[in-house]
C-alpha positions, 0 to 999 in steps of 0.5 A: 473521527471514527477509527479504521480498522486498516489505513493503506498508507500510499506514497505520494512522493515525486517518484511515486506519483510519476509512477500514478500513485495518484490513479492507483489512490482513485482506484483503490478509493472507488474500488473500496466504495464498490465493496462497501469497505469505505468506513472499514479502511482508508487511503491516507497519501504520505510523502516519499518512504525513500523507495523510489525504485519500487514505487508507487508503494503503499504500507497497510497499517496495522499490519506493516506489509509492504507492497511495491511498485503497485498498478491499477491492475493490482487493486482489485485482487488487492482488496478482494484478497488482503482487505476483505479475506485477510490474505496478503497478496504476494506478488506485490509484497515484499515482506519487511519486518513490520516496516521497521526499515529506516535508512535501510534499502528494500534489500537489507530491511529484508536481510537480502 
């Protein structure tokens, strides 16, 4: 097995496969293809991260950034900003504490 540099850990809970978690996983894998980035990082589909409301959600890993309520319109800046230039996309993240947010809402992980 050959190690990523980077695992984009995509919620595949009920919530969020309601919300196409299971598109953005097709997109954000043919979008990695297009850029070469397939055996730099990979999607790995996880159960439900207790979200919900904000999902789909996915956790970039090693990093512990938090994006939420991802559409497929967000993966290409996605992988061209934060995957390939290392700038995490803001309009999607909510900053959390190296996802270190059991039992706790967005709100208070975030100290809001």
């Amino acid at each position: 097995m050959k190690p990523y540099r980077m695992h984009l850990m995509l919620c595949t809970g009920t919530g969020c496969v309601s919300n196409k978690a299971f598109r953005i996983r097709q997109v954000l894998e043919e979008t990695l293809v297009k850029h070469h980035l397939q055996d730099e990082i990979t999607v790995v589909p996880t159960g439900c991260n207790g979200f919900c409301a904000q999902g789909p959600v996915m956790v970039v890993q090693p990093e512990g950034i938090f994006y939420q309520m991802l559409a497929e319109r967000d993966v290409a800046e996605l992988v061209e900003e934060h995957f390939l230039k290392g700038r995490p996309v803001r309009s999607s993240w909510r900053p959390v504490s190296r996802c270190s947010t059991a039992g706790r809402s967005p709100a208070t992980a975030t100290g809001g």
